[in-house]
N, C-alpha and C positions, 0 to 999 in steps of 0.2 A: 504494500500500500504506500501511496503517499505521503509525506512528510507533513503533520499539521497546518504547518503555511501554506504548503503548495495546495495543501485540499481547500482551504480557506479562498487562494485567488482562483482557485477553477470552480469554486460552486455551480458558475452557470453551464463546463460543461459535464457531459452526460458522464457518470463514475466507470459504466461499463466500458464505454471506448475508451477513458484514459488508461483504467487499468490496463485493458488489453495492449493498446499502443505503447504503453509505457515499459510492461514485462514482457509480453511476445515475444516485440522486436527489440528488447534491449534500449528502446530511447532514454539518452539520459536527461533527467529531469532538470538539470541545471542548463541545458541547451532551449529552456522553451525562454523565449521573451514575454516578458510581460509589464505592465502597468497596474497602475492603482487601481482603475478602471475596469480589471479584468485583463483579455484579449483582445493583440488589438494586430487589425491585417497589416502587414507588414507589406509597403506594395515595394518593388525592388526586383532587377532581374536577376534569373536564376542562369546560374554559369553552365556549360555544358555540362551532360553528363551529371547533375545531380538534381536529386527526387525533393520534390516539395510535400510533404506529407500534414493532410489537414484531415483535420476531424471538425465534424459541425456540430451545433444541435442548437432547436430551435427553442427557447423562451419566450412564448407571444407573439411579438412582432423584432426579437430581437435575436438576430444571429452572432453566436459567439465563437469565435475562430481559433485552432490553435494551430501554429506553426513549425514545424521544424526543417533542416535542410539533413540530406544525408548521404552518405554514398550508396550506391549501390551494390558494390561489391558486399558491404558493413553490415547493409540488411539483407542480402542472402545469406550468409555466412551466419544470420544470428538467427535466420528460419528454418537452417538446417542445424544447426545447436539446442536451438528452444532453451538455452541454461540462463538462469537469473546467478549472475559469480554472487551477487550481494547475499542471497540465502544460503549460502554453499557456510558448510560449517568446516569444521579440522576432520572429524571423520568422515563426512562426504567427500573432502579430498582426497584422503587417504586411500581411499576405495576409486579414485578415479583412473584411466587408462584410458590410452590412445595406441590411433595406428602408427604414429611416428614419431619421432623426435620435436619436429616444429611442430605438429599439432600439441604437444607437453608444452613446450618454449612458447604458444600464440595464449596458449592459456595461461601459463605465469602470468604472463605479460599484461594478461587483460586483469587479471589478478590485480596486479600490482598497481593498473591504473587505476581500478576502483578504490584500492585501499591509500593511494596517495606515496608509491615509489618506484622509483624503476629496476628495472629486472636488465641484467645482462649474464649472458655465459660465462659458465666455469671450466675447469676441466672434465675428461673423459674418461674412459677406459675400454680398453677394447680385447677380447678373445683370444684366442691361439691362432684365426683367422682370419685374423685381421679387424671384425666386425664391432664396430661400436655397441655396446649392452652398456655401459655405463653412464650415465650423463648428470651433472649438475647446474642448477639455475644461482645465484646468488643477484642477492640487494646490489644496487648500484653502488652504494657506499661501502660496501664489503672490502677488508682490508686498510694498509696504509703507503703512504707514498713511503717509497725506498730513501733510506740517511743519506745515498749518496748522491739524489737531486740536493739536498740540503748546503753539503760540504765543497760544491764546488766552488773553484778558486777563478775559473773564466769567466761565471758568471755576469752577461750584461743587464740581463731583463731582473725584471723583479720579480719575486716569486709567485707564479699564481694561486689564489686561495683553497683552502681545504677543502675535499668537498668528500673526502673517504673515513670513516668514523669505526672499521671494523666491524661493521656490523655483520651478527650471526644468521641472519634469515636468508632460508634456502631452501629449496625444491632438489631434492636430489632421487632421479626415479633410473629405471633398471630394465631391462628386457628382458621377458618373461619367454625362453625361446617354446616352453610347451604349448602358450597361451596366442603367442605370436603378437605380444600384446607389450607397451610400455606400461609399466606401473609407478608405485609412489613406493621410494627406497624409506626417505625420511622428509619431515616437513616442520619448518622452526619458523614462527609466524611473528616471535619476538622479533622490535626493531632496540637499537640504542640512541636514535633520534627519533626528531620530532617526525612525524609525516608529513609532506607536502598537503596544503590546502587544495580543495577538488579545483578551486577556480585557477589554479598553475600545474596542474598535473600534466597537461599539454606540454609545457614547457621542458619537462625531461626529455631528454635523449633519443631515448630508446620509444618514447609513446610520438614523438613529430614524424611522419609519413607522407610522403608526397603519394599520394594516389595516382593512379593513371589516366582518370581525367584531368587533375590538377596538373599536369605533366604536357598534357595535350594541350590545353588551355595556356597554358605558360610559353611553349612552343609557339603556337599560334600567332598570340599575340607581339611576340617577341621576334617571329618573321615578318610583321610589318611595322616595324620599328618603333615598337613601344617601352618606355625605360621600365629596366626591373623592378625600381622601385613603386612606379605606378600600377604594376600589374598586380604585387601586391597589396596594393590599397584598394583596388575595384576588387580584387575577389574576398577581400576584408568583407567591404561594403554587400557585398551577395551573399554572405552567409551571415552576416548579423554581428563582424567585430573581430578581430585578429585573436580573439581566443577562441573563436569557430573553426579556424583554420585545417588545426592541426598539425600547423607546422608554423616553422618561423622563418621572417625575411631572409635571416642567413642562407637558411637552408635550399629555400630556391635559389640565391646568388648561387649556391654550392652545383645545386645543378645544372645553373646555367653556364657554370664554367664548366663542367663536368661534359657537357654537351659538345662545350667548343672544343676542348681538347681530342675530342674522338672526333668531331668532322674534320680536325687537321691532324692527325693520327700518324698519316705517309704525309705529313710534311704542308704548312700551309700554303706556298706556291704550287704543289702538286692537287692538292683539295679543289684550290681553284679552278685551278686549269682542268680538274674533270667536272665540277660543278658547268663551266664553258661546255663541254663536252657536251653535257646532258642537256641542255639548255639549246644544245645544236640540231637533238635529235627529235626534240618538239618543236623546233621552231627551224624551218627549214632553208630560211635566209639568214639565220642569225651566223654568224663568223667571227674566229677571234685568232689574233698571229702575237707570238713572242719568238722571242730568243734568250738566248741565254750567255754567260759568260764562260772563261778558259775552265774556270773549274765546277760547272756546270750548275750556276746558279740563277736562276730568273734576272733578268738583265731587262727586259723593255717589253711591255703589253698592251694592246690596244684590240676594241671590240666592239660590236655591235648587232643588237638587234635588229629581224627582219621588217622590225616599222619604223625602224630609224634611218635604215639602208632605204626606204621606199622613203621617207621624209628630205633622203637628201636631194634624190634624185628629184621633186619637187620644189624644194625650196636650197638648193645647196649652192644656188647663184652667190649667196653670201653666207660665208665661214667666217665663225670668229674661234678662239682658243684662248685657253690663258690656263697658267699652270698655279698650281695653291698645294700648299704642303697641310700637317698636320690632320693628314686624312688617314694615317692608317700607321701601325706602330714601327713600322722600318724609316719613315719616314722620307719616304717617296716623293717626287713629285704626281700630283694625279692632272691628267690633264682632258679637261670635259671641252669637247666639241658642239657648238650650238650654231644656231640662226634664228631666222624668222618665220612663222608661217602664214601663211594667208589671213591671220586672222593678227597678225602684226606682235604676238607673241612669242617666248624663246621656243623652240623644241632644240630636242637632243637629237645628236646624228652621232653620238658614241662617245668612247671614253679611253684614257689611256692611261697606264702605271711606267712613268720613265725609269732608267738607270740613273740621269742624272738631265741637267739642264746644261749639256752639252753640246756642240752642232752636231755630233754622230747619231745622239739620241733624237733631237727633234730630226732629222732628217729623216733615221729610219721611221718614226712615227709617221711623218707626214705622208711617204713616200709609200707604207703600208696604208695610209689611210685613201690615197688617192684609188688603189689596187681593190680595197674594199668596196669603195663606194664606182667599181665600174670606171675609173678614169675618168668620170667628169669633173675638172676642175672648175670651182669657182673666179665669178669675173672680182668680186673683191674679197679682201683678205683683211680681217680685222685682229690686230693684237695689243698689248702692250710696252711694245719698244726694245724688249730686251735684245740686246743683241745678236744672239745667237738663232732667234727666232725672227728677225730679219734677213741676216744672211740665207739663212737655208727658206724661209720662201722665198728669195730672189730666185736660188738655187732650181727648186724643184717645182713652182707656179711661176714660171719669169714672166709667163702674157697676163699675170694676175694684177691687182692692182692692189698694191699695200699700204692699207691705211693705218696709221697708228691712232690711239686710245686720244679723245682728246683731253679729257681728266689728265692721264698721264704727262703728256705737253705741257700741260697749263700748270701742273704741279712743277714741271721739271724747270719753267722758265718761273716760275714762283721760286724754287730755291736757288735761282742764278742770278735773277735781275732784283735790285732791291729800290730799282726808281718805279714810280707808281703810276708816272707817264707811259715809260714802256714797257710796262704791264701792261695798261690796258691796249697800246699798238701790236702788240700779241694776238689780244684774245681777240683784236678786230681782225687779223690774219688767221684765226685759226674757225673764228666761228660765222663773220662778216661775207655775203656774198659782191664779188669782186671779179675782176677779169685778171689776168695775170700780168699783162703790161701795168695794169696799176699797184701790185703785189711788189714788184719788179722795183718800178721807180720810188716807192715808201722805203722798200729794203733800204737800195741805196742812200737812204738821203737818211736815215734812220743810222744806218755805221757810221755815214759822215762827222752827223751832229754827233754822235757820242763816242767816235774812236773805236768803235769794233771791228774796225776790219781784220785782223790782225788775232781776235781773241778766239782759241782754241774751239770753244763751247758756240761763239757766233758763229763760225764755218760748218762744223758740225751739222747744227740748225739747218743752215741753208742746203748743206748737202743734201738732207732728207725734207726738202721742200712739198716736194709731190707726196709724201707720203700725210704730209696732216696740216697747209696750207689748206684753204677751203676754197682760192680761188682755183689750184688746179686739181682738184673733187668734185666740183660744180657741177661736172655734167656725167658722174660716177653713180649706177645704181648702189646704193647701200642698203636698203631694203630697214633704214631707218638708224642704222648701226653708226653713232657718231663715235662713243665709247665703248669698251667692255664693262660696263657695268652690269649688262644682262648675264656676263660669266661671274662677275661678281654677287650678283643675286641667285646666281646657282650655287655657287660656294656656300654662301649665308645660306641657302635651303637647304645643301647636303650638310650642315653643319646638328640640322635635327636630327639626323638619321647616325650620324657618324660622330667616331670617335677619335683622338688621335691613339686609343690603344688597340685598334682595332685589328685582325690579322688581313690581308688580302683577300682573304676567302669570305672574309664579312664584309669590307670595302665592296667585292662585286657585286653584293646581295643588296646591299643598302644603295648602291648608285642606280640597280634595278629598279629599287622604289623609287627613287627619285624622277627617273625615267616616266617609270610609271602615270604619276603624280600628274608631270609637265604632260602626259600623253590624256590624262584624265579631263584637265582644265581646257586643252583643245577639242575634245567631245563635247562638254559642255558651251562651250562658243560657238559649234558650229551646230549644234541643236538651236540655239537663239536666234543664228542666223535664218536657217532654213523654217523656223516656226513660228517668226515673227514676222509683223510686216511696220516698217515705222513710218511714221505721220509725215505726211508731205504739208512743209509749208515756203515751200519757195513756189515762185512765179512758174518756171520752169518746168512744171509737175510731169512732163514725158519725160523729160531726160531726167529728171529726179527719182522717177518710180523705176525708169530702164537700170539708173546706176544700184536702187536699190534689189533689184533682182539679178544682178548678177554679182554686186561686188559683195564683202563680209562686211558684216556690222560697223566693227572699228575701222573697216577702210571707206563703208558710205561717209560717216561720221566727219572723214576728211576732206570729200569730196563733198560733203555739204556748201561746207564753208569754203571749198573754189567756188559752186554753182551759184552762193551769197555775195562772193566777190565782183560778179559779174556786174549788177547795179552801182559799181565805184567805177567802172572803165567809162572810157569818152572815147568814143570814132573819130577819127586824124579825116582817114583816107581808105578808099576801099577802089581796086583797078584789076582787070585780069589782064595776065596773061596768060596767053592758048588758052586750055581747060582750066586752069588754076586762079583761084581769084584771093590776093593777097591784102590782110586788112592792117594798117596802122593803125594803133590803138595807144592810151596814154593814162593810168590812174588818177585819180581825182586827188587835189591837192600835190601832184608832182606830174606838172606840163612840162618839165627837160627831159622827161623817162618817155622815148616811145620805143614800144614791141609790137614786133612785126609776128604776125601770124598767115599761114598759108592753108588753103583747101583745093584739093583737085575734086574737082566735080566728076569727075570719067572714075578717078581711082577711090575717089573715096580716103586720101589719106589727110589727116592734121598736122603738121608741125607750127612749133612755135619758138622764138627767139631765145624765150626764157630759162628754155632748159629745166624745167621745171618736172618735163614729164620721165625726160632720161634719170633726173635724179629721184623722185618718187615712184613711178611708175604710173600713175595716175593724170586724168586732165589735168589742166590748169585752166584757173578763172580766163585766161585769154584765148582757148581754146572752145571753154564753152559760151564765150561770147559770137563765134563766129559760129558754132553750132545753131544758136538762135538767130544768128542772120540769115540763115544758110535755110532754117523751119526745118532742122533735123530733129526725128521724135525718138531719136536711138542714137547713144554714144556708138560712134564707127570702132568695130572687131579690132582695125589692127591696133587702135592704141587703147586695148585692153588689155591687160596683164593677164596671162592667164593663173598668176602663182598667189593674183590680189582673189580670184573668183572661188564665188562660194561651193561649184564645181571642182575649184583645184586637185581637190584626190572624192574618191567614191566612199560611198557609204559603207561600205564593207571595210575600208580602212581604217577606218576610225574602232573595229570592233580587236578586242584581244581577244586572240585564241593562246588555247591552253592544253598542253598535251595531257591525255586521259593518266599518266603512269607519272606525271612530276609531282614532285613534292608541293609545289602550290596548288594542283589542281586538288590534291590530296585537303589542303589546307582547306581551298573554296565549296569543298563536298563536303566535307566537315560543318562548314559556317551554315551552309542553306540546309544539312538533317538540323541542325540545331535548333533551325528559325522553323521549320515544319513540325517539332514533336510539341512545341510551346503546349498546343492544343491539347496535346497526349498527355501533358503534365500537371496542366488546369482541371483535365475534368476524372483522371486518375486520382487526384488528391480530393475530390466532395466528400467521399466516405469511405472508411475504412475499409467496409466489404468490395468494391472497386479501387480503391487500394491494392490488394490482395490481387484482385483479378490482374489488373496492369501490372505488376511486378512478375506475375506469372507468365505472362505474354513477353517481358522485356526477358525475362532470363532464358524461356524457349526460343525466341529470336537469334539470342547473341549467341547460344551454342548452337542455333544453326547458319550463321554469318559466320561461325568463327569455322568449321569443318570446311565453307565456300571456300572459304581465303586460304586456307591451307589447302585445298582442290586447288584452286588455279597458284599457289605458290604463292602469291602478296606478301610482301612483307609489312609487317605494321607498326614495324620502329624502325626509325634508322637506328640502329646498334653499330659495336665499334666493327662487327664482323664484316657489317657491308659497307661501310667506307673502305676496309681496308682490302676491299678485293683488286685497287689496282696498284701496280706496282709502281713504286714511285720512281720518278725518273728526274725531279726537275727539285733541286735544293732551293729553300728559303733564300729570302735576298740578305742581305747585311745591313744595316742601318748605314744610312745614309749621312753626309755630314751636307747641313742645311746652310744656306748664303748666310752671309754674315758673321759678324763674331760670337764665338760660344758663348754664354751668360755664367760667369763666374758668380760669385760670392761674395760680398765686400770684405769679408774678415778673411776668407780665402786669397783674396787675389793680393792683398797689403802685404807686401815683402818676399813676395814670390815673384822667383825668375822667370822668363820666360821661355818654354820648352816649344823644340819643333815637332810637329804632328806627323813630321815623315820620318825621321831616324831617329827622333825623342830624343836628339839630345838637349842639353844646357844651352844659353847664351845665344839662340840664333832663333830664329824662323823657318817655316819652309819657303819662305820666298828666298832667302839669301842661304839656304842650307846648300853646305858644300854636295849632296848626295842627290842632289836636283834634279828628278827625271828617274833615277834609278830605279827600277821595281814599281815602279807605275804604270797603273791598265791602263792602255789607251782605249776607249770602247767601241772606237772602229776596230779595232784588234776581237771585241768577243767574238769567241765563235757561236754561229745558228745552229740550232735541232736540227739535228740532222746532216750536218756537216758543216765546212765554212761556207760562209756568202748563201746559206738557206734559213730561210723562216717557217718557222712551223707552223700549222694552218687547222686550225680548229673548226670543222664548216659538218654538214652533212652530206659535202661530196665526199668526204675522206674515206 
């Protein structure tokens, strides 16, 4: 029976279903919640894999609920028991027997939690046959720590607290070979401490268990980049409080590391590189090439999925890249390939793991990357300025057009120039639309006035004119790309996902979701496009409604405000020649500006002065002015982009597939039985006698799902067995030494010499280290898989 109090708050409900529910199945009575009030529903969702178990019963017009959460394993196990341990006396033990060792050891154990100690193993004994007959259980606290943890002399740490008290209680039982049966040798129920209170008996050792759905769920959620410590707080929140659990936060960190270590088992460049693998054989565009170094260690990787490879080949007119460290625990550079898509947002076109920020390295990156995406190169090229990543696109895209970051520029002439005049004569060259003769004649009269002709850093500048002057980009598609900031907003994005302790084999998983993510937010924009229709309030309402059915949301949105601009133009002049009738035009409040626009009447083609559409790709306000003199009710095909159009890729592209046999598909079958048994689990818990029923249905189900899965072979954990079926071939990388100078210590670095990082010795550097060159990889020197001068090729033509 119930404990006084507990009978007092369940008055309203019915005695027979609590008793039943309460001894049956073992429920313990300290698991139920309650209020003042009575019961109260506890609304909250229930985490996969565990039974919501309710009893009703009605008072008048009042329903009184009781709650509890449990595994399912806990309550088969206690409907083929039927034992109450709490009534079990010292002679009912005595008399107890089982079929084996662990069904003796499951029972201490439950023992022990009921009475508030844990239980662990003792010694054994065994036959002339080898055969264990022997066994004993003891108290956790049984025994003392050894004098010679005490006595030692190395000692750093302090000692950790007592927590072994000698105690004599023990389960010591014997195998009965006539009976075929374990029995009770001896049983001492006496402790020498206090017992643990019921509300911490969770907290022992030996009673925290992670269950297998708490395993799967932890899994799960931890594949789409959820912190561990939050996943412990939501399955807290699902069961009613971290002493619901049954386990504690360590303990999942314990198996979360426990997990990584067996997926990198043959080595974390090797895990990767077949995780690639697998990845290749559902996804059948997907590709991935490295190499490796002299002593066979992953040296440079670069990859891509088959909707990224299709996104290039769409939108891959403009490539941008930029490298960011602190991605992953070698300390790598990772370098993330993006653009624009039709909808004026970043996608990803792939990702790479360098050796170093070297020209051997970027060049084999680029030069694989050109291989992967089909050889189409892009007309422009966006980076950050570093040197080595100019050289080699000149190198490997010389008909490309290389723009540098203008962020970058403006930063770089911000720590060079400290007049504030010519500062801002910069950022009018760098951001100011301009022709180049007038570019030209400022420069010069600009080193005049201030004596730079001569200054190291002013030539420099000028040398790289074309690359981030804005008078000669003027008429360059960039598809909006002034800076790399959109690779810097990918950085800050993968910084949710990612760690800098991360192995490469997590790196690939987590830049997958990122992937993902940016592939998720293009769905949804281009749902808006095709599902909406926006309000026409311009004069112009045919050419307004034509631009709104064919271009994307955010590219009408621009093309608005040309189609608005039109009402600021003023007619000069309007004259044909042949077929073509050419219009002078002039904005409103600037009569020294005219732009000349042209339309052939036979061909149907636009141009205009302004350059406006080579650099956007879209009309311009002076284009659609002559559209309206013209009474055209449709923007003219050719100066339509097809990469701005809400057609630019099919609807089938926008969908991920998922191979039947991967581990995420595995994930998303998982998620949608979960979202389908809700039903099962609501109307399973109204009353006990359906209770009953449903529990009987879910246990004939699983044992015959689980005969299925061993019929077809399935595996249903990744274990260390099947990671480690392939042989490993490719060694971890080395940690990498990152730009800049190392970050010493202030107390460290005071009075300390300075050592060089190539022969360690005293008194020098490796810049002026007499051993200069010596024993240095060059990384055009590594050798490829598979021989020299080869890249190994990860695809599913292999």
């Amino acid at each position: 029976m119930a404990p006084p109090i507990q009978r007092k708050a369940l008055e309203a409900v019915h005695e027979a279903d609590f008793h039943e529910a309460v001894h049956h199945y073992m429920i313990d009575e300290k698991l139920l919640e309650l209020n003042k009030d009575g019961l109260r529903l506890m609304r909250r969702q229930i985490s996969p894999g565990l039974l919501v178990v309710v009893t009703n019963a009605q008072i008048g017009n009042l329903a009184k609920t009781m709650f509890d959460v449990l595994d399912i394993n806990f309550v088969m196990k206690a409907r083929s028991s039927k034992l109450d341990l709490a009534g079990l006396s010292v002679d009912d033990i005595l008399k107890k027997v089982w079929d084996s060792i662990e069904n003796a050891y499951e029972f201490y154990r439950g023992f022990g939690k009921l009475h508030g100690f844990g239980v662990r193993k003792g010694d054994s004994g065994k036959d002339c046959d080898g055969n264990v007959v022997r066994y004993r259980f003891f108290c956790n606290k049984e025994g003392l720590r050894e004098r010679k943890h005490y006595d030692r002399v190395d000692r750093t740490r302090v000692h950790k607290p007592e927590t072994r008290t000698n105690c004599k209680a023990m389960l010591s039982v014997y195998f009965d070979k006539n009976d075929k049966h374990w029995k009770v040798r001896k049983l001492v129920t006496e402790h020498n401490h206090d017992l643990t209170p019921v509300g911490m008996v969770h907290l022992i050792a030996n009673h925290r268990r992670l269950t297998k759905v708490a395993k799967t769920q932890i899994a799960g959620m931890q594949a789409h980049g959820i912190a561990t410590s939050k996943i412990v707080g939501y399955m807290a929140g699902t069961v009613g409080g971290y002493s619901m659990l049954g386990f504690l936060k360590k303990d999942v960190y314990n198996y979360a590391d426990k997990m990584r270590r067996i997926k990198v088992a043959d080595g974390d460049a090797n895990s990767a590189l077949v995780y690639l693998e697998g990845k290749a054989e559902s996804d059948p565009m997907a590709i991935a090439k490295y190499n490796v170094t002299s002593d066979n260690r992953l040296a440079n990787l670069i990859w891509a999925n088959g909707s990224s490879r299709v996104d290039y080949q769409f939108f891959g007119d403009v490539l941008a890249f930029d490298s960011t460290y602190r991605k992953n625990k070698y300390k790598r550079p990772v370098v993330i390939f993006s653009g624009s898509n039709n909808h004026k947002h970043t996608t990803i076109f792939g990702f790479g793991l360098l050796l170093d920020e070297s020209l051997a390295s970027y060049r084999w990156m680029l030069e694989n990357l050109m291989e992967i995406m089909c050889r189409k190169k892009p007309s422009v090229v966006v980076t950050d300025g570093d040197k080595a990543m100019i050289k080699v696109v000149s190198e490997v895209l010389p008909e490309s057009t290389h723009r540098l970051c203008a962020w970058h520029v403006e930063k770089n002439v911000t720590s060079n120039v400290k007049d504030d005049e010519l500062r801002g004569l910069f950022r009018r060259w760098l951001y100011a639309d301009m022709a180049t003769d007038v570019f030209e004649s400022e420069w010069e009269q600009v080193a005049e006035d201030y004596g730079l002709g001569q200054k190291q850093w002013w030539c420099q500048m000028y040398e790289k004119k074309e690359m981030w002057a804005s008078s000669y980009l003027r008429d360059k598609f960039c598809a909006g790309y002034r800076t790399t900031s959109r690779c810097e907003g990918i950085n800050a994005y993968v910084n949710k996902f990612s760690k800098s302790t991360h192995t490469i084999f997590e790196l690939v998983q987590c830049l997958e979701m990122v992937a993902r993510e940016y592939r998720n937010k293009e769905m949804l924009l281009q749902f808006q496009s095709i599902n909406s229709v926006p309000v026409m309030t311009t004069c112009l309402r045919s050419l307004e409604r034509h631009a709104a059915s064919v271009y994307t949301r955010e590219v009408f949105g621009d093309i608005k405000k040309e189609i608005e601009g039109v009402g600021a133009l003023i007619l000069i002049s309007r004259r044909r020649i042949m077929n073509s009738m050419i219009y002078t035009l002039e904005e409103y409040e600037e009569p020294d500006v005219h732009i000349m626009s042209s339309f052939g009447r036979s061909t149907g083609k636009l141009s205009c002065q302004c350059n406006f559409w080579k650099k956007h790709g879209y009309p311009c306000k002076h284009m659609f002015f002559v559209m309206k003199a013209e009474h055209l009710k449709e923007i003219p095909d050719n100066i339509v982009l097809r990469r701005w159009r809400t057609d630019a890729k099919s609807a089938e592209q926008y969908t991920e597939n998922w191979g039947d046999y991967s581990e995420r598909g595995v994930i998303l079958r998982h998620g949608a039985l979960h979202s389908a048994s809700q039903w099962l689990f609501f109307l399973g818990a109204q009353r006990l006698s359906i209770f009953q029923k449903t529990m009987r249905g879910i246990e004939s189900l699983c044992k015959e799902l689980e005969m299925d899965c061993r019929a077809f072979g399935s595996s249903m954990h990744r274990t260390e067995e099947n990671v480690r079926e392939a042989n490993p071939v490719v060694r971890d990388p080395v940690i990498a030494k990152t730009k800049g100078a190392p970050k010493i210590p202030k107390k460290k670095a005071l009075g300390k010499r300075r050592r060089c990082t190539g022969c360690k010795g005293l008194g020098h550097t490796k810049r002026n280290c007499p051993d200069r060159g010596a024993g240095r990889q060059n990384p055009d020197q590594a050798e490829e898989c598979g021989g020299i001068n080869a890249t190994c090729v990860i695809s599913n033509d292999d």
